[in-house]
C-alpha positions in Angstrom: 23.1 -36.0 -10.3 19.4 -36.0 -11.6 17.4 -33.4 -13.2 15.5 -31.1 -10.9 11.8 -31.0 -11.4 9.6 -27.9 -12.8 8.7 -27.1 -8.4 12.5 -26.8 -8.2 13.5 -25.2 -11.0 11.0 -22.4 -10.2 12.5 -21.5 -6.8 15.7 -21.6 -8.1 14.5 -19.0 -10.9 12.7 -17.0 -8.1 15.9 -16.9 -5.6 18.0 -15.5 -8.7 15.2 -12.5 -8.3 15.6 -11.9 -4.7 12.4 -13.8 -3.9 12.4 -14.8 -0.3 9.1 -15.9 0.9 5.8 -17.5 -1.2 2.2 -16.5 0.3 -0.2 -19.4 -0.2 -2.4 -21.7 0.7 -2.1 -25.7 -0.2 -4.8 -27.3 -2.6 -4.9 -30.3 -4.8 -3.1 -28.9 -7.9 -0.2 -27.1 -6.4 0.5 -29.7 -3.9 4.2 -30.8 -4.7 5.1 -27.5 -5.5 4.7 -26.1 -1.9 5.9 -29.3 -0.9 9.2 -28.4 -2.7 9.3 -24.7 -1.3 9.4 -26.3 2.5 12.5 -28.0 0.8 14.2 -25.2 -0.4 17.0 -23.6 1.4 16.3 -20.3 0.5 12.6 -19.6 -0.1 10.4 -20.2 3.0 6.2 -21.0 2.5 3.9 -18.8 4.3 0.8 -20.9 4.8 -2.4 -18.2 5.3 -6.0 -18.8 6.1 -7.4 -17.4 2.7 -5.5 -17.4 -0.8 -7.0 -13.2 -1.1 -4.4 -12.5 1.9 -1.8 -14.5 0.6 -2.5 -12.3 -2.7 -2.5 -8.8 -0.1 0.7 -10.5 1.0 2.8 -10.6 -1.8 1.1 -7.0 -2.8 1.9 -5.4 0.4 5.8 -7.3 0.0 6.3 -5.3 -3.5 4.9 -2.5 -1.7 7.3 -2.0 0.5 10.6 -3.9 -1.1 10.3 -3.6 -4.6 10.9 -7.3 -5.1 8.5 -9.0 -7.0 5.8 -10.3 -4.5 4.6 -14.3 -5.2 1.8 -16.0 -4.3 0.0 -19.4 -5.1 -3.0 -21.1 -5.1 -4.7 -23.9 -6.6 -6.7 -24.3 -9.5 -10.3 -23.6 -9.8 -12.0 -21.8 -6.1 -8.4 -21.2 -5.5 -7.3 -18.9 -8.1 -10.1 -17.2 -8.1 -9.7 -16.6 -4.6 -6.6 -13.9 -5.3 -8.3 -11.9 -7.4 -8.6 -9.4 -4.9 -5.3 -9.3 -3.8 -4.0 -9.7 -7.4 -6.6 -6.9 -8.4 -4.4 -4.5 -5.3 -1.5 -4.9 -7.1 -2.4 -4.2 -10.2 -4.3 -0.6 -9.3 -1.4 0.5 -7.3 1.5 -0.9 -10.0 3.0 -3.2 -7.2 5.3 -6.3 -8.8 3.8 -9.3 -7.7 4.1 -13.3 -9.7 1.0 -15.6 -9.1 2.1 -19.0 -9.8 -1.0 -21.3 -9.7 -1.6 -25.1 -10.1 -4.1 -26.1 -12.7 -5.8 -29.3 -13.3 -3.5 -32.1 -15.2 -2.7 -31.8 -18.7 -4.8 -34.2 -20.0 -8.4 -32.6 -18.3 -7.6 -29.1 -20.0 -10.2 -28.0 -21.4 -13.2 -30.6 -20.3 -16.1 -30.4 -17.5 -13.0 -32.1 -14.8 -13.6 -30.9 -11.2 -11.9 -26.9 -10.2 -11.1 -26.7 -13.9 -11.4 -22.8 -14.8 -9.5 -21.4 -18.2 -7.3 -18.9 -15.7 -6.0 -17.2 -18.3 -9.0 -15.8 -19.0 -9.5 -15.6 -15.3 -6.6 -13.5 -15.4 -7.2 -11.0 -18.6 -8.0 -8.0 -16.7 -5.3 -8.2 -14.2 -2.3 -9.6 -15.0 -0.1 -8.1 -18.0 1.3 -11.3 -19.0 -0.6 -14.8 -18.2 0.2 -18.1 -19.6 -0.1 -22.1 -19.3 3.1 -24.3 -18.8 2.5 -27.0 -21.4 6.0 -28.3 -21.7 8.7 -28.6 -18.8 11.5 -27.6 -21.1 9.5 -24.0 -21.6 9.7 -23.4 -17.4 12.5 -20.9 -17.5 11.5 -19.4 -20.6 7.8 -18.7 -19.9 9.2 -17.7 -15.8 11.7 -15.3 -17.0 9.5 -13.2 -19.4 6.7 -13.1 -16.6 9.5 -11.9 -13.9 11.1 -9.5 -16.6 7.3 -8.2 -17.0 6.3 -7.7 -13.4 9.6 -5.8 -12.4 10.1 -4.1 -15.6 6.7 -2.5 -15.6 5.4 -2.9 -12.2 2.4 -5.5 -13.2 0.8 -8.7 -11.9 1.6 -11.6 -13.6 0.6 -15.4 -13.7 2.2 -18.7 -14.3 -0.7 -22.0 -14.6 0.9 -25.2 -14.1 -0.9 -28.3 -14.6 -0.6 -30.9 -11.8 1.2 -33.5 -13.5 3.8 -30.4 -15.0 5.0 -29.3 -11.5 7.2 -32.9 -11.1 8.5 -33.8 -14.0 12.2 -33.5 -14.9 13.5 -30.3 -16.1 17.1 -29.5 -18.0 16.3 -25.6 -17.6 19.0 -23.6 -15.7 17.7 -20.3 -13.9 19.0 -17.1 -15.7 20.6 -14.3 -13.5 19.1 -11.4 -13.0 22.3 -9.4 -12.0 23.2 -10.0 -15.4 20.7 -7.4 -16.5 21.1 -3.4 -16.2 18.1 -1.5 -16.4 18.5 1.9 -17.5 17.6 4.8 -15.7 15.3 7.0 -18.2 17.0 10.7 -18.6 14.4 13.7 -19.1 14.6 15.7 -21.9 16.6 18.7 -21.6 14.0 21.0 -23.3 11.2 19.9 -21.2 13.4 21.0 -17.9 14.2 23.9 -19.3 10.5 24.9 -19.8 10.1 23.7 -16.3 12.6 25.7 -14.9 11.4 29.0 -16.4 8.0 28.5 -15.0 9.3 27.5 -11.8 11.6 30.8 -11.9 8.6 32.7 -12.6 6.5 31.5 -9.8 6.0 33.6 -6.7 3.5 31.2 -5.1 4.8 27.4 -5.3 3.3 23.9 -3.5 4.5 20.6 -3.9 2.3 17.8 -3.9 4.2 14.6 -2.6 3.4 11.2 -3.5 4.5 7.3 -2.9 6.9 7.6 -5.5 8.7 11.0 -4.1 10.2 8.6 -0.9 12.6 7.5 -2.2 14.1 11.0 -3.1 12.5 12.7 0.2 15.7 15.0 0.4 15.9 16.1 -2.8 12.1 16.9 -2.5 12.6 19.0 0.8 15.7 20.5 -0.5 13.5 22.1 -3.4 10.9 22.9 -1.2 13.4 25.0 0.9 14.8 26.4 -1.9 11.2 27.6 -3.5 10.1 28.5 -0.2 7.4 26.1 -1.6 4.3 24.6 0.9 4.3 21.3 0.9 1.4 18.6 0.8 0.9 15.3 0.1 -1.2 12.3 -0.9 -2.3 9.3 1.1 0.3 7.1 0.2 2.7 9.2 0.6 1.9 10.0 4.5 4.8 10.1 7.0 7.4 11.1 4.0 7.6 14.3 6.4 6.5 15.5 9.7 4.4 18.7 10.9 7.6 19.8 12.5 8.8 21.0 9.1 7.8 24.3 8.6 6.2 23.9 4.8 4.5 21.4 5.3 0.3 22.1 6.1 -0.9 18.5 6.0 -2.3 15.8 3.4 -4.7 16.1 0.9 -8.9 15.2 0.1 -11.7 15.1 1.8 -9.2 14.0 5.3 -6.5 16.5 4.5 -6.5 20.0 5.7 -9.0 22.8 4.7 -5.4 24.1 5.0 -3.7 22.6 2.3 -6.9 22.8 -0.4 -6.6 26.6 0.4 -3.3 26.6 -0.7 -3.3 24.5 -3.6 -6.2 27.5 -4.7 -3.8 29.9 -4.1 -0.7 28.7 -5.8 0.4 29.9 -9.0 2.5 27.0 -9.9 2.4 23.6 -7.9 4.7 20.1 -9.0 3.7 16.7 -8.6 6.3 14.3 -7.7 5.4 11.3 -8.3 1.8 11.0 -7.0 -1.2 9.8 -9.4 -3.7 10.6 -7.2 -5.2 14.1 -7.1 -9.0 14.0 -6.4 -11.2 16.4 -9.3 -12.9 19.0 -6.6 -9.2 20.0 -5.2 -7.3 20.6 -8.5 -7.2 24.2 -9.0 -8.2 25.6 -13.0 -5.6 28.9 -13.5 -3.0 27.2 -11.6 0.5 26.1 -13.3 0.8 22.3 -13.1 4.4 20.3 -13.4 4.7 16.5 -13.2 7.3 14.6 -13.0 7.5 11.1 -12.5 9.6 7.8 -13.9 6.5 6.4 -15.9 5.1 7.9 -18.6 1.6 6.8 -18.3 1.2 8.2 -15.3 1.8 11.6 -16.5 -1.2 13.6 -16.8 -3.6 11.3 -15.3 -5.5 12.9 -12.4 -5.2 16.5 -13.5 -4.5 18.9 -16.9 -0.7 19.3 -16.4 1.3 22.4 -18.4 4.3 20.3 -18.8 5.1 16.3 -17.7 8.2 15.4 -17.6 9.0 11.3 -17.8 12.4 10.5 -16.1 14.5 9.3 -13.1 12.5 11.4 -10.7 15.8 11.8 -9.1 17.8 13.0 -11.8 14.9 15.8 -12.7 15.0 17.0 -8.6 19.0 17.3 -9.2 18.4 19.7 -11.8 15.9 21.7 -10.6 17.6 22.2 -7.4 21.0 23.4 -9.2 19.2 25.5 -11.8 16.4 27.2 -10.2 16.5 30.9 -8.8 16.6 30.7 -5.2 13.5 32.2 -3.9 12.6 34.4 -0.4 9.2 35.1 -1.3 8.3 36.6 2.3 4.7 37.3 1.5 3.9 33.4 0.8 5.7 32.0 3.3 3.9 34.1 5.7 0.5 32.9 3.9 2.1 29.1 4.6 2.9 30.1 8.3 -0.3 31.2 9.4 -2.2 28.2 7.5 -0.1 26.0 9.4 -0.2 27.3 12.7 -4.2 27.6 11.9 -4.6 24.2 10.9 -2.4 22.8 13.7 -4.6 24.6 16.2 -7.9 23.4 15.2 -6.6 20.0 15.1 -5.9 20.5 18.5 -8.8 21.7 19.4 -11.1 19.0 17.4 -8.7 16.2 19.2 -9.7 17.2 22.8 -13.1 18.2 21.9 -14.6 15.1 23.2 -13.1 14.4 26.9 -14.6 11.2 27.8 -15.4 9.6 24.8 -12.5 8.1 22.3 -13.1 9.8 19.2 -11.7 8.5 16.0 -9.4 11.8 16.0 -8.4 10.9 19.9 -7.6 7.4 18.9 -5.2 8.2 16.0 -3.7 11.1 18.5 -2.6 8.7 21.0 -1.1 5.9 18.8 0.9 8.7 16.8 2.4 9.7 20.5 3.8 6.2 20.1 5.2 6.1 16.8 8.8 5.5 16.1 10.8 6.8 13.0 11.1 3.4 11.3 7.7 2.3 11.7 5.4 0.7 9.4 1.9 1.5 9.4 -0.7 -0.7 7.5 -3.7 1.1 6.8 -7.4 -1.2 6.6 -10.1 0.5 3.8 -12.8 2.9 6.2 -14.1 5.5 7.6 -10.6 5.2 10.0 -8.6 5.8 7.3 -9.8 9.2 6.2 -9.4 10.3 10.4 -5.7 9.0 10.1 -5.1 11.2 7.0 -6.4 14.1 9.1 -4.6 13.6 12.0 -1.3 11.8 11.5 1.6 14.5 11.3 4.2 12.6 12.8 7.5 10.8 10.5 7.4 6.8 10.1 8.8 4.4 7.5 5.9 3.3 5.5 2.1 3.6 5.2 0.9 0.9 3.7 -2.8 1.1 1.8 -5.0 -0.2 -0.9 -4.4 2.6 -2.7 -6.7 2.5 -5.3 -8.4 -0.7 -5.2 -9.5 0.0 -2.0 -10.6 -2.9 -0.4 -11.5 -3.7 3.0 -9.2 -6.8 4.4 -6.0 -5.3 3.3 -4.7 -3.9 6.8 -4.1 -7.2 8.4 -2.3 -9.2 5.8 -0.2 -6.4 5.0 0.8 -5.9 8.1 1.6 -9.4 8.5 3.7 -9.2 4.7 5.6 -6.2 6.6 6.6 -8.0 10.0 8.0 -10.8 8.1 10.1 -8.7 5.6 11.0 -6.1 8.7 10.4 -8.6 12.1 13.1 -5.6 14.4 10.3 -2.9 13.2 7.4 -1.9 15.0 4.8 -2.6 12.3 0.8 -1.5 13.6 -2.3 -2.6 11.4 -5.0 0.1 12.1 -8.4 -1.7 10.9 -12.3 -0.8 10.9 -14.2 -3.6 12.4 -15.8 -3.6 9.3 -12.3 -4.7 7.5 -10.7 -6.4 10.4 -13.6 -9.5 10.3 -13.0 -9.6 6.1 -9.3 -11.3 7.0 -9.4 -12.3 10.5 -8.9 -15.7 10.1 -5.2 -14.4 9.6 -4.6 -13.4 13.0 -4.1 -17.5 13.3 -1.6 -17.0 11.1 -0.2 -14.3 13.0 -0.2 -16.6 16.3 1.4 -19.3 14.8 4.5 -17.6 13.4 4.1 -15.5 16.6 4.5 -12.6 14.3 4.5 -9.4 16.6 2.7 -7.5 14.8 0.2 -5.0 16.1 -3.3 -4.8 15.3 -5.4 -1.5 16.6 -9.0 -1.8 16.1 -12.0 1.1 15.3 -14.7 -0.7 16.6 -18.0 1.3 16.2 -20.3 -1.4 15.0 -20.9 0.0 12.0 -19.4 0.8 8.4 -19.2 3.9 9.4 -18.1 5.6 6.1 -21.6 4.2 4.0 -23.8 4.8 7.5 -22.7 8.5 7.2 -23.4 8.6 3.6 -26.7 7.0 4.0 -28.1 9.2 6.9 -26.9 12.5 4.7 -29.1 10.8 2.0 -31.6 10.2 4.0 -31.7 6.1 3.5 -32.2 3.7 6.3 -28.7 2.8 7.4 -29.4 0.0 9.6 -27.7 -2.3 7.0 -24.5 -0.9 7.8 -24.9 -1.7 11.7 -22.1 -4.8 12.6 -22.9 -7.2 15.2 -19.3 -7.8 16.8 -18.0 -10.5 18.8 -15.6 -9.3 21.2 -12.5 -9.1 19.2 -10.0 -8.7 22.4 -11.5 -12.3 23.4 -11.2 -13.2 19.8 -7.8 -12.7 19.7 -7.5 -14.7 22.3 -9.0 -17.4 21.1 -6.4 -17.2 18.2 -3.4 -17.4 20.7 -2.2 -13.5 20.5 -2.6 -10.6 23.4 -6.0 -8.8 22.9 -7.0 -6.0 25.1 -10.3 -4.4 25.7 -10.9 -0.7 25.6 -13.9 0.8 26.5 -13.3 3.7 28.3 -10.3 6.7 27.8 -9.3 6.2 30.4 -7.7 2.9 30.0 -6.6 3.8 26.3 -2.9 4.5 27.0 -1.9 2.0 29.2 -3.5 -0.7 27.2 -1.8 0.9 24.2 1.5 1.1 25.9 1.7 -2.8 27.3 0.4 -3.9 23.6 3.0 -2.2 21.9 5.6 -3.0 24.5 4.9 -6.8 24.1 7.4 -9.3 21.8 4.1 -11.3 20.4 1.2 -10.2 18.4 -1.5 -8.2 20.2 -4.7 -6.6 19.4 -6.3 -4.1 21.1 -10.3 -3.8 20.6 -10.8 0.0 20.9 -14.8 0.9 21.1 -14.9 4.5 19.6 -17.5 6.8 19.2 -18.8 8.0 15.5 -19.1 11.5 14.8 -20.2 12.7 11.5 -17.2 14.0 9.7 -17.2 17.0 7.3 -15.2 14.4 5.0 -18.8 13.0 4.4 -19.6 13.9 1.0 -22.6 12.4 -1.6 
């Protein structure tokens, strides 16, 4: 039997990792190598419209499985073009591999056509980038890139020259289950000093984030055991539901007046692994634990008393079986009546508006729908701040661009979702401002005949910067959108779409989309009120 070639010997590297898909899209350069993932047994090739959603793709994949997302391109236009989804990964520390062609060996470095230095390219975003110069180096140069990207939850890149991908290789893939990474233990002093402030506290919060989901009971068991209120941040929504009594809703300019009250009022409040805690709602004489599994995230959106590095499950155990058991009556009737205020005037701003289909309305009536195991993907917008205020109910996932934050995320992601999860119900909620930045992929979504669900908040406008720019008195016409029809659109594409005009024919619509086996969109028009989340 014959020596595999470099294509081959990557998959068979990438399978020992658990990789089961590769986000992409076909150019000159990387040619033979997708042509040797339709081969493969055990990897399939997910051909999109636009090599940025194949990049939001394998984002969105580490996102939600902790697999090291891949995607390719080729060289030149095509590289470039995952930048943005490459630059997603990075900001929000999601595992992802970008394994790129680049122009034959022996043009490196001349005027040749699409020929770009991509490790350059690359410098800002990926921790580890390099060239494959030699065939006999694949498995070498692969295996430190993989060890990289899941070790320390980074983008990395892997060039390879046209004329590299096909030539015979003697490399054999090394297995992963051979390594044992160690869970980090906390220091005993430092949760000792925890515990004693904890103990002391007669006022405590928790402040949730994406990494706290994977330990949600431990979490709720501490907040029971604290009597602690409970908030969290936006990528952490659906960890919990409003039907549990400490919780008063999600944080920022979206969250609750509620929960920023709160967080003023505490005397002691721990992060769990959350990163994100905007300036204007971090309170100055309040005590401040963080705990989380990576060090440099410690201490990075607030002036902490005491961060503690560790398995974040590990330091819950601890404080769980060490802490004093607290009643504190007087707080958890502050918590109660915050709650039940904040629930109420929800309520009340919901149904404000009986014939129109607010933003507020909107998120209301898909949240009715909801199931426990759902996965929500989340577009960049003015929508997105809404959900945050609104959404209470339990799912899965949320899915966002955390902090990269860019529009055209929603649909690819939700996409990346329904292939990993196709039994879950899995709903894209997108502006029309960030649906018509990755549309093309509802094509993609036709011809897999990927059910997936895509809601959108069409109010012909980017309604987030219009807001802005009438509060600053600047001509917002610039942010008006001139919208095709994107029910008929969708259509056109070969999936359901639905028109939605009036709210009257909201639920039904919603109902029969969500009911359906293929992939549906449903064109909501919604009206624009200016939020109190608009700031300058």
């Amino acid at each position: 039997m014959g020596k595999k070639d470099v294509s081959n010997i990557i998959l068979d590297q990438l399978v020992e990792y658990g990789v089961k898909r590769i986000f992409g899209f076909a150019g000159d350069a990387n040619l033979t190598f997708i042509d040797a993932i339709n081969k493969h047994p055990q990897i399939e090739y997910i051909a999109t419209r636009h090599e940025g959603a194949a990049a939001f793709m394998a984002s969105a994949e580490a996102k939600l499985t902790g697999r090291v997302g891949v995607c390719t391109a080729t060289c030149g236009p095509g590289t470039a073009n995952l930048l943005n989804g490459l630059a997603d990964a990075y900001s929000d520390k999601a595992p992802v591999l970008a394994i790129t062609g680049q122009v034959p060996t022996k043009y490196i470095g001349t005027n040749y056509k699409q020929y770009i230095d991509e490790q350059v390219l690359m410098a800002p975003i990926a921790k580890y980038s390099s060239l494959l110069v030699s065939e006999e180096a694949t498995i070498d140069i692969l295996y430190k890139a993989l060890q990289i990207s899941i070790g320390q939850g980074s983008v990395t890149h892997l060039a390879v020259p046209k004329d590299i991908f096909t030539k015979p290789c003697s490399n054999k893939p090394k297995k992963k289950e051979n390594i044992y990474k160690a869970q980090k233990t906390p220091q005993k002093m430092a949760l000792d000093k925890a515990i004693n402030l904890i103990n002391i506290a007669q006022r405590p919060m928790l402040l949730l984030g994406r990494g706290a989901k994977e330990y949600k009971k431990k979490a709720l068991k501490l907040s029971d055991n604290l009597g602690a209120a409970i908030t969290y941040s936006l990528g952490a929504t659906g960890i919990i539901s409003s039907e549990n009594k400490y919780f008063v809703g999600g944080l920022g300019l979206a969250g609750t007046e509620g929960s920023s009250d709160l967080l003023h009022q505490a005397d002691l409040v721990v992060i769990i692994g959350s990163t994100w805690w905007p300036e204007q709602y971090v309170p100055e004489n309040t005590v401040i634990i963080q705990i989380d599994g990576v060090l440099e995230n410690l201490g990075l959106s607030a002036n902490i008393n005491i961060g503690i590095e560790g398995c974040i499950g590990e330091i819950l155990d601890e404080f769980i079986e060490k802490i004093n058991v607290k009643k504190n009556e007087k707080w958890q009737e502050v918590i109660k009546e915050t709650k039940n205020k904040w629930l109420q005037e929800l309520e009340e701003e919901i149904n404000k508006e009986q014939n129109l289909i607010s933003p507020l309305k909107l998120v209301a009536e898909i949240e009715k729908e909801i199931t426990s195991d759902s996965i929500i993907s989340l577009d960049v917008g003015d929508h997105t701040l809404w959900f945050n205020k609104v959404f209470k109910k339990e799912c899965e996932q949320v899915l966002i661009s955390g902090t990269w934050r860019s529009m055209g995320f929603g649909l690819p992601a939700g996409l990346a979702a329904k292939f990993e999860y196709p039994s879950r119900q899995v709903i894209v909620l997108a502006g029309d401002g960030g649906l018509t930045m990755s549309m093309s992929e509802l094509v993609t979504a036709a011809e897999k005949n990927i059910a997936v669900k895509i809601i959108v908040f069409n109010n012909k406008a980017l309604a987030m910067e219009k807001n802005r720019m009438i509060k600053s008195k600047l001509e917002s016409k610039v942010t008006n959108l001139y919208n095709p029809d994107f029910s008929e659109l969708a259509k056109a594409c070969g999936i359901e779409g639905y028109k939605v005009k009036e709210l009257s024919e909201l639920n039904v619509n919603l109902k029969k989309a969500l009911a359906s086996n293929k992939p549906a969109l449903i064109d909501v028009d919604i009206s624009m009120p200016m939020p109190a989340h608009t700031k300058l």
